[in-house]
C-alpha positions as CSV (number, residue, x, y, z in Angstrom):
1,X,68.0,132.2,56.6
2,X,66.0,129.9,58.8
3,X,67.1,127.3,60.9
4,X,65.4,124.8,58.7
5,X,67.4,126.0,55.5
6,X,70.7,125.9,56.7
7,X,70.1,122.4,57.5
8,X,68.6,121.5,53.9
9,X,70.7,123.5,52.1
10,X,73.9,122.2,54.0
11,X,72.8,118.7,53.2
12,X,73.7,119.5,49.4
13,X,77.2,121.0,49.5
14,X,80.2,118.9,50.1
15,X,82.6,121.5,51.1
16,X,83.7,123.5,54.5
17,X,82.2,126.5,55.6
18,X,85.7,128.5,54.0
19,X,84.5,127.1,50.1
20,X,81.3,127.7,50.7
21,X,81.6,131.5,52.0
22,X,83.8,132.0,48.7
23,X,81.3,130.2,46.4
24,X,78.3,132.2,47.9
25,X,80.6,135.1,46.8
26,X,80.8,134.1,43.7
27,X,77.4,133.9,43.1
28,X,76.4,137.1,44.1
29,X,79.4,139.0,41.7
30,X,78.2,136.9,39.2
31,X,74.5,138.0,39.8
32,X,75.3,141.4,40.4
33,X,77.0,141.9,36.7
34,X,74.7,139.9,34.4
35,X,71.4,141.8,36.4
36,X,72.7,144.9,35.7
37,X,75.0,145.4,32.6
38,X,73.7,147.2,29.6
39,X,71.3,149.4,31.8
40,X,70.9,153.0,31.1
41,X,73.8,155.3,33.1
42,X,74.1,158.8,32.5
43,X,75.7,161.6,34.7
44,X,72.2,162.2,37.0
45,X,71.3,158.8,37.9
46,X,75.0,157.5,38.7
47,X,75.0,157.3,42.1
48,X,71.7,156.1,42.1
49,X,72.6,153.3,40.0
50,X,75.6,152.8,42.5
51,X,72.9,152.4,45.4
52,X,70.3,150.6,44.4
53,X,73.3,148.0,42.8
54,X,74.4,147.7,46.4
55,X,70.9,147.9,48.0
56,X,69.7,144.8,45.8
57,X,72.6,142.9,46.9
58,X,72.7,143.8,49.9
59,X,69.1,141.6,49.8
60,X,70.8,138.5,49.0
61,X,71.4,135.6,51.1
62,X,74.9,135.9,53.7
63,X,75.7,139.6,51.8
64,X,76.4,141.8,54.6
65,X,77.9,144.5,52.9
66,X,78.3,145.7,49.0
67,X,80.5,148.9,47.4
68,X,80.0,149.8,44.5
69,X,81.5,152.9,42.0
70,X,80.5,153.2,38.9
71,X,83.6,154.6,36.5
72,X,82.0,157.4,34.1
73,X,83.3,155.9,31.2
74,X,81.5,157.0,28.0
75,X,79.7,159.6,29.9
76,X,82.4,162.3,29.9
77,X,82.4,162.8,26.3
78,X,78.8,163.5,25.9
79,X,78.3,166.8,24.1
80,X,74.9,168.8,24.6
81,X,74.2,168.4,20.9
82,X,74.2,164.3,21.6
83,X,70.9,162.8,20.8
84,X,70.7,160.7,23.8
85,X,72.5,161.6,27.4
86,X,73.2,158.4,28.6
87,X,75.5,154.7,27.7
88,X,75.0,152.0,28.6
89,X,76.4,150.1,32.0
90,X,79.4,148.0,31.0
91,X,82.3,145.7,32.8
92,X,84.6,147.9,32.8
93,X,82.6,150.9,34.3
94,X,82.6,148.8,37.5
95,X,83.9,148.9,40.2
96,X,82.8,146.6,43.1
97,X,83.5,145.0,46.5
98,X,81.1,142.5,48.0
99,X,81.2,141.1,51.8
100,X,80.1,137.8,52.5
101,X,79.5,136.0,56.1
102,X,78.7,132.6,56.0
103,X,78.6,131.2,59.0
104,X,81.3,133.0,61.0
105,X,83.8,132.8,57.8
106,X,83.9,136.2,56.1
107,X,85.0,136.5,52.2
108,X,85.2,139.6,50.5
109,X,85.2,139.6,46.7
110,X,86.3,142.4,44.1
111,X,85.1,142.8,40.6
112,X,87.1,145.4,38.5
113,X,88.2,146.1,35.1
114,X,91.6,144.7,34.8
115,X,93.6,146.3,31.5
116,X,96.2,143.5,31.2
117,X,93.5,141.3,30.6
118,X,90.7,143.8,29.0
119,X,88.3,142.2,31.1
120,X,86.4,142.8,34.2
121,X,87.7,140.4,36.4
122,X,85.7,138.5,39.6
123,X,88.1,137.8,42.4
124,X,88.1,136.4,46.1
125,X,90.3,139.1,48.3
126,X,90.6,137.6,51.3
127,X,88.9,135.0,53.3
128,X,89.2,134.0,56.8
């Protein structure tokens, strides 16, 4: 970001840099999983789908790094006599680590499907 930004878009959060590395984080998990679930996944574009995921947020403001694995859930019972070869993305297909840098303060952030809850849960891993 330019110069010029920083300084606006400092001006409109009241936190340290700490909270504000862990809310960009936040914002980009959260962008990441409503941009992309219910797309079309089947067995050949896969890893694709795992790339361009991280590629596209990779593109995002302080992201310097993104992981992604996408679990084959719903794909390995597919018979050759099934209509369509493919399921939809869902939460707990994924499997994701973003890194953030915001201005010297690194926060990494997991999303994974968590079975305990039944949910695919968004979480800060470290910080610091």
């Amino acid at each position: 970001m330019t110069k010029k930004m920083d300084q606006v878009a400092d001006s409109y959060f009241n936190c340290n840099d700490s909270e504000r590395a862990a809310f960009e984080l936040g914002i980009k998990l959260g962008a990441l999983f409503h941009q992309f679930i219910g797309t079309p996944v089947s067995s050949e574009n896969l890893d694709i789908l795992e790339r361009a995921i991280e590629k596209t947020t990779e593109r995002q403001a302080f992201v310097t790094k993104a992981e992604v694995k996408i679990l084959p859930k719903g794909l390995e019972n597919r018979t050759e006599s099934a209509f369509f070869d493919y399921t939809t993305l869902s939460g707990d297909m994924l499997e994701v680590k973003v890194y953030v840098n915001f201005k010297g303060v690194e926060a990494v952030g997991r999303m994974e499907y968590i079975s305990e809850l039944d949910y695919p849960l968004m979480y800060l891993e470290s910080i610091g």
